[in-house]
C-alpha positions in Angstrom: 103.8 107.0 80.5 103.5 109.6 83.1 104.6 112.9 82.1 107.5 115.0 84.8 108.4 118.5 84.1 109.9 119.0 80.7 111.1 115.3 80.8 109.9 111.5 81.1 110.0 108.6 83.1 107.5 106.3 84.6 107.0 102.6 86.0 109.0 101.4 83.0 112.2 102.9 83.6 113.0 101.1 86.7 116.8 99.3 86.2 118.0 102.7 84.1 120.1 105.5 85.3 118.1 108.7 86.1 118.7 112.3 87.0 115.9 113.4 89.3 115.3 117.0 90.2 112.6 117.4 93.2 111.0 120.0 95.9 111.8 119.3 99.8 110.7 121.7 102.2 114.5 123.0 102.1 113.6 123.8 98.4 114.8 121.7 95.4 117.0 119.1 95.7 119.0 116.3 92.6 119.7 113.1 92.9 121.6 110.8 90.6 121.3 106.9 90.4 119.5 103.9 89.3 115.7 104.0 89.7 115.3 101.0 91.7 111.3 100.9 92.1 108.2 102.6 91.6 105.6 102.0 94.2 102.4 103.3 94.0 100.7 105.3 91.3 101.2 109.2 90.4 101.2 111.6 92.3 101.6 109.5 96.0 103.9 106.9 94.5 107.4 107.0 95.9 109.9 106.1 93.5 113.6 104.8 95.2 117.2 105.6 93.5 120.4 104.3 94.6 123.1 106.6 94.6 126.6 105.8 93.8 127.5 105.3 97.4 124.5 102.4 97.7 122.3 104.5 99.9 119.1 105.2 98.9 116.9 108.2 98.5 113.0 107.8 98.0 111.1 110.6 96.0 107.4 111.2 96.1 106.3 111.1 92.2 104.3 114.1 92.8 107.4 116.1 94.3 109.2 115.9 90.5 110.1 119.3 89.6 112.2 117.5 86.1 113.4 113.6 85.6 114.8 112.0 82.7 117.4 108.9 82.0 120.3 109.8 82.2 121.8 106.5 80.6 120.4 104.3 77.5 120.7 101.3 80.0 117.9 98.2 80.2 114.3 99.0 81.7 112.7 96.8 83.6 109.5 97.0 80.5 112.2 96.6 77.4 113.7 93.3 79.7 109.9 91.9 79.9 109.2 92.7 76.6 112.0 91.0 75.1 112.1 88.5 77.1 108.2 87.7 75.6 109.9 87.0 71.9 112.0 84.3 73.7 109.4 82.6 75.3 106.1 83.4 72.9 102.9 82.8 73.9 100.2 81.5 71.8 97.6 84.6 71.9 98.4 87.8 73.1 96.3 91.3 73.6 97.3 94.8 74.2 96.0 96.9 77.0 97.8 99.9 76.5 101.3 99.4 77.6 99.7 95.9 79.2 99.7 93.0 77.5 97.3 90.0 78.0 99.0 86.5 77.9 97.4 82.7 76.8 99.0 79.6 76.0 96.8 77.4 78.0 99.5 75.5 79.8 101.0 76.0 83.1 103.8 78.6 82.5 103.1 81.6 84.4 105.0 83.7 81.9 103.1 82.4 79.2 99.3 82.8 80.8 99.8 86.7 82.7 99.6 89.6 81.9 102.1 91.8 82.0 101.9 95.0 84.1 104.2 97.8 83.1 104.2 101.0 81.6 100.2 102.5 81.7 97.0 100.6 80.8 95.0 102.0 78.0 92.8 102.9 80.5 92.2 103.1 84.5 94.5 100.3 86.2 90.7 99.3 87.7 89.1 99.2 84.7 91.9 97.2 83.3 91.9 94.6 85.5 88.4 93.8 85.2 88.9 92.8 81.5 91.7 90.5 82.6 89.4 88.7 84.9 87.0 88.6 82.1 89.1 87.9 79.2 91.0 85.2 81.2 87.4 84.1 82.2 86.4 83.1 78.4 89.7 81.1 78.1 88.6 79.1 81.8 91.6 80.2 83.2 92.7 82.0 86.1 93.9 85.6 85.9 97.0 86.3 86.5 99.3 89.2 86.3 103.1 89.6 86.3 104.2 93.2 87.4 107.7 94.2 89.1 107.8 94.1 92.8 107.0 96.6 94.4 105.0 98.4 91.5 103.2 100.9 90.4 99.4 99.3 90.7 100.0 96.9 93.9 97.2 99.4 95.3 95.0 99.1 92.5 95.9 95.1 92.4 94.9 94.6 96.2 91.5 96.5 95.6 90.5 93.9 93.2 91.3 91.0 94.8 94.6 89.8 93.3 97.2 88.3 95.9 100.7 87.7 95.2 101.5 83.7 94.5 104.9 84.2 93.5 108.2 86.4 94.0 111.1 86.4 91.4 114.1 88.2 90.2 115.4 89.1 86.3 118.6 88.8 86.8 121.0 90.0 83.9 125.0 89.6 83.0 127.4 89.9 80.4 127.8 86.8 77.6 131.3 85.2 78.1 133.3 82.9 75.6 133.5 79.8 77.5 134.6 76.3 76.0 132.8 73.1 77.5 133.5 70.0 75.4 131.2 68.0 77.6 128.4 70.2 77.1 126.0 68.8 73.9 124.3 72.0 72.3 121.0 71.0 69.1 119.2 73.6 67.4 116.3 71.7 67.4 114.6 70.4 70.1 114.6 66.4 70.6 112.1 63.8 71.7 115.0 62.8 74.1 115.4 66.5 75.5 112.0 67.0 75.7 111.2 64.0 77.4 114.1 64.7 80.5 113.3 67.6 80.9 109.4 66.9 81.5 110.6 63.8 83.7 112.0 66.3 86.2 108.5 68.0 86.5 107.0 65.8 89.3 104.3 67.8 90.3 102.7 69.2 87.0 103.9 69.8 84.0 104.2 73.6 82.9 106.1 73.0 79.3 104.7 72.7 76.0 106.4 72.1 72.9 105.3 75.3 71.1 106.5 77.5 74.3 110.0 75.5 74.0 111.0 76.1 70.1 109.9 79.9 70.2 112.4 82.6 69.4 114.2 83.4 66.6 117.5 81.4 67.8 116.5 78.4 69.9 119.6 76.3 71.4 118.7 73.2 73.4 122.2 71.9 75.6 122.3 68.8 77.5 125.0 66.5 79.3 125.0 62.9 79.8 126.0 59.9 81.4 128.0 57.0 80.7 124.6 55.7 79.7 124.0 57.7 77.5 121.0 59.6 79.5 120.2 63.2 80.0 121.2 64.6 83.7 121.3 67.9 82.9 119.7 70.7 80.2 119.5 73.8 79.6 118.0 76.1 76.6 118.5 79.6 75.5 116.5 81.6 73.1 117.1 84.9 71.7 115.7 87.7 70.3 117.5 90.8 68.1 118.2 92.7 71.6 118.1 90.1 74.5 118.8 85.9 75.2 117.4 84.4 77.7 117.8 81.3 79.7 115.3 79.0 80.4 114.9 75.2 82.0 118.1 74.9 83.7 117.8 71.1 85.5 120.3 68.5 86.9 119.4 65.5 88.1 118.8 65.1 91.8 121.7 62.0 91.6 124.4 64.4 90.2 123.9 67.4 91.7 126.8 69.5 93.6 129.2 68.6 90.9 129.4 71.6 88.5 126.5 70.5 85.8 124.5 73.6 86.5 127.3 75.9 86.0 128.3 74.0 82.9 125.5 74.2 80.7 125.0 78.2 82.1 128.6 78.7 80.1 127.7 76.7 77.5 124.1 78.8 77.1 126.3 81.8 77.3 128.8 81.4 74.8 125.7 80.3 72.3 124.5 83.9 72.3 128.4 85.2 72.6 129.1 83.7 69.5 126.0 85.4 67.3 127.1 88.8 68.9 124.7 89.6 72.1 126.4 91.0 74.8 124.1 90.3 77.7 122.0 87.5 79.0 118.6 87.2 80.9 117.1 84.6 83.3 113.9 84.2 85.9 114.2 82.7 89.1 112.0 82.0 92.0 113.5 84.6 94.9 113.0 81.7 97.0 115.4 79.8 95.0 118.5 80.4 97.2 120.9 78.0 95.1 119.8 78.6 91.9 120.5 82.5 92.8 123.9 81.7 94.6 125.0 80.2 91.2 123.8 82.3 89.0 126.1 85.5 91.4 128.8 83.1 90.8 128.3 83.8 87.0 128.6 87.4 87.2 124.7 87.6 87.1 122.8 90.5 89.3 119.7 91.4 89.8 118.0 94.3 87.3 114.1 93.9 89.4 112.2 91.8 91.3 108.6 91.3 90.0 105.5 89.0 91.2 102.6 87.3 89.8 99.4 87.9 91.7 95.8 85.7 90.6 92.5 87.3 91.4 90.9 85.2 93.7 87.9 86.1 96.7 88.1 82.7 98.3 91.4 80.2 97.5 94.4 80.7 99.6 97.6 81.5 97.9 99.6 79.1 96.4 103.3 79.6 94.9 103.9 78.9 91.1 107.0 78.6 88.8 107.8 81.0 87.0 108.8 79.1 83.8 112.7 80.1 84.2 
């Protein structure tokens, strides 16, 4: 983490409240408000607050007399790192703050790595090993880092291009009855099967990736035939839940399903005591977003997975939400 003054904050901190003293060529100057990005690496990165009022007021890093966080809200690294003991990959490695990714199926979550805090050491350097170690596992590298970030220089120099834009988007848990709603703690053949029905184009699930967490709850409606046409799951770890595989049925959509089975998810996690709740979504994803503001959800940061390549054209993934 990069060290300011007498105080702290880097990359990480973006979604908290922070208290930012820094030098203008009036002379030193405060601003209070949540540290909305960091782009670019100390000491010509430029970080943006927004103020009570909802202006804005970018910072250069190196201009950063004293900073610290003012308030023990959510940071955009402690919502990615919890988030990773909701959906756990099958091999992981440290690089630093950095952490290297492999389940060796198509979730994007689960085969990046993530970018955030500091590498253990130059951001270059780094991402040479995650070509290489994403090289022995044939696979392609690539990362996950909020949007815009600190290493989106150090990213373009080494040939990574962005394939996908998303949004964490958090909210409070709410007690919400839903009769209709079907919730299982384990994860059935008929679930399972649904849900990878609905993946036309290639399927990005695995079974492993779907049962991890400490609390795993799988809901589900159906029809008067008894069939799946809509599911949902929710995991959770000691801090966070998070919501994954959301899906209705192209025949019954516009009827409420969606917004269903997010209650139901909800007051899962409400009852065992966590008072807020995390998803993913594409930014693209205009309905899925819409819905999830009806909720009371809003977004903490948007992020984007980049893949090294020298020669393929970009090409948009999910991002396992």
């Amino acid at each position: 983490m990069t060290t300011i003054g007498r105080l702290r904050i880097s990359p990480s901190d973006v979604g908290r409240r922070v208290s930012v003293r820094f030098l203008t060529e009036e002379g030193l100057n405060d601003v209070l408000g949540q540290l909305v990005s960091w782009s670019g690496d100390w000491p010509a990165g430029i970080i943006k607050i927004r103020k009570k009022d909802d202006s804005f007021q970018d910072v250069i890093s190196g201009k950063i007399i004293a900073a610290k966080v003012v308030e023990p809200e959510i940071g955009c690294l402690d919502l990615q790192r919890d988030s990773e003991s909701t959906w756990v990959p099958l091999e992981t490695e440290s690089l630093g703050d950095w952490v290297l990714r492999f389940s060796g199926n198509e979730s994007a979550r689960a085969n990046s790595c993530r970018l955030d805090g500091r590498p253990q050491n130059s951001s270059d350097e780094s991402l040479i090993k995650i070509i290489d170690w994403y090289k022995t596992k044939k696979a392609a590298a690539i990362v996950q880092s909020p949007k815009p970030g600190a290493f989106d220089e150090a990213l373009t120099r080494n040939n990574f291009v962005e394939i996908a834009h998303a949004l964490y988007m958090i909210a409070n848990t709410i007690e919400s009855n839903q009769p209709h709603v079907i919730i299982e703690s384990e994860l059935s053949s008929k679930w399972f099967d649904a849900v990878m029905s609905s993946e036309t184009k290639s399927p990005r699930l695995s079974k492993e990736l779907l049962v991890s967490g400490s609390f795993v709850r799988f809901a589900s409606i159906i029809n008067e035939n008894k069939k799946i046409i809509a599911t949902g799951r929710v995991s959770a770890s000691k801090d966070l839940a998070m919501v994954t595989t959301v899906w209705v049925d192209e025949n019954h959509r516009s009827k409420g399903l969606a917004k269903s089975i997010m209650l139901a998810l909800s007051n899962e996690v409400f009852k065992i005591g966590h008072k807020i709740i995390a998803l993913q979504v594409l930014k693209s994803n205009m309905p899925a977003i819409r819905l999830y503001e009806s909720l009371g959800y809003q977004t903490h940061h948007d992020y984007a997975y980049y893949r090294y390549t020298k020669v393929q054209q970009p090409k948009e993934v999910g991002c396992s939400c």
